[in-house]
C-alpha positions as CSV (number, residue, x, y, z in Angstrom):
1,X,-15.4,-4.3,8.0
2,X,-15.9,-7.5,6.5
3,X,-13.1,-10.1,6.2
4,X,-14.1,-10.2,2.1
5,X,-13.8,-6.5,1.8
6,X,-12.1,-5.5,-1.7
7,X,-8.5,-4.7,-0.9
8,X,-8.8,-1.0,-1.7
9,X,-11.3,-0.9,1.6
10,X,-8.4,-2.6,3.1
11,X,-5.8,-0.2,2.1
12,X,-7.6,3.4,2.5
13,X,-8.5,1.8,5.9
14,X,-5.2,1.9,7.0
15,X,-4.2,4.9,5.4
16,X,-6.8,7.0,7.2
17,X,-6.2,5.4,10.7
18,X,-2.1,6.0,10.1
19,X,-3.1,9.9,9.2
20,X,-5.2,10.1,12.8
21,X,-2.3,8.7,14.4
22,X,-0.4,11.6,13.2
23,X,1.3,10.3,10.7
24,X,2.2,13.3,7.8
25,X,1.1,12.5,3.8
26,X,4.2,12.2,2.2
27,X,4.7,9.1,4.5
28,X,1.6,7.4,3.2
29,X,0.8,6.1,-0.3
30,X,-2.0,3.8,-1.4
31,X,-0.3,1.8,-4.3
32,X,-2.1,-0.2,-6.8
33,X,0.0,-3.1,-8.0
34,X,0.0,-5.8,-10.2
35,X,0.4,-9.2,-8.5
36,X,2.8,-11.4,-10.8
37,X,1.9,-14.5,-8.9
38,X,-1.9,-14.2,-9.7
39,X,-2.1,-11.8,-12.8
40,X,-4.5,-9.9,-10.9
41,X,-4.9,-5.9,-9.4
42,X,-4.1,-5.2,-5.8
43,X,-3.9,-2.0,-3.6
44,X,-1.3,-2.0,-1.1
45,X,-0.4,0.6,1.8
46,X,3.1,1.4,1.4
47,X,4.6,3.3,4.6
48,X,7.9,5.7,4.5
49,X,9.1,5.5,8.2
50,X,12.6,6.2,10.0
51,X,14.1,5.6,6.3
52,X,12.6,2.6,5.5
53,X,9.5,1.4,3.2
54,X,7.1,-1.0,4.5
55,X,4.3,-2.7,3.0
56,X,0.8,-3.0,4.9
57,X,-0.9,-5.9,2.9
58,X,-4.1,-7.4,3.6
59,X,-2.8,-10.8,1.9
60,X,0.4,-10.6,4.2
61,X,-0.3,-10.9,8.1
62,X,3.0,-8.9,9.5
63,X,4.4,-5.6,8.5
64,X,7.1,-6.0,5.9
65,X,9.8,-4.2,4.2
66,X,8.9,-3.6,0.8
67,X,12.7,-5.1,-0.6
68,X,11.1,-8.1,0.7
69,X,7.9,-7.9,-1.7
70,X,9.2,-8.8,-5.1
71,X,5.5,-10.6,-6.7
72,X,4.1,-7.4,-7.1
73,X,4.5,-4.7,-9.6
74,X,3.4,-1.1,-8.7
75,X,1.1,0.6,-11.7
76,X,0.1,3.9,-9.8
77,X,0.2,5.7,-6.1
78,X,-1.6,7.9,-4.4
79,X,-1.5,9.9,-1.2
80,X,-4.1,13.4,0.2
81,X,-2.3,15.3,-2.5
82,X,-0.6,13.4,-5.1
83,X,-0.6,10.8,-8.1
84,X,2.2,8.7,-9.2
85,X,2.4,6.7,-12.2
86,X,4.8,4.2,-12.4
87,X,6.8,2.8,-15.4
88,X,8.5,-0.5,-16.0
């Protein structure tokens, strides 16, 4: 994959490798946010593991928890089975 690959590449990417790996759906969402910062659209991998949320962003280089995100604001999420639109 190229390192100028649209961030949705980025984030399906790693949301199909975490499924091989074994892990189950409804640990796995592919969020499209809105980054405050930059007044742009992002996807995001968000991760539901051991009872904490982590964020897998191509535009952050370590695993984070997602408390520790605060410039992004989440529109919708996805996962193999459902849809979630979010409100402010």
């Amino acid at each position: 994959m190229s390192k100028f690959s649209d961030c949705e590449n980025y984030a399906i990417s790693k949301f199909l490798s975490l499924r091989m790996l074994g892990f189950k759906q409804a640990e796995l969402r592919v969020v499209a946010v809105k980054d405050l910062n930059l007044k742009v659209g992002h996807a995001i991998l968000v991760v539901y593991h051991k009872g904490k949320i982590f964020v897998l962003d191509n535009q952050i280089k370590k695993v984070i928890d997602a408390a520790r995100v605060r410039h992004y604001s989440p529109v919708f999420s996805i996962n193999d089975k459902y849809l979630w639109r979010h409100r402010s």
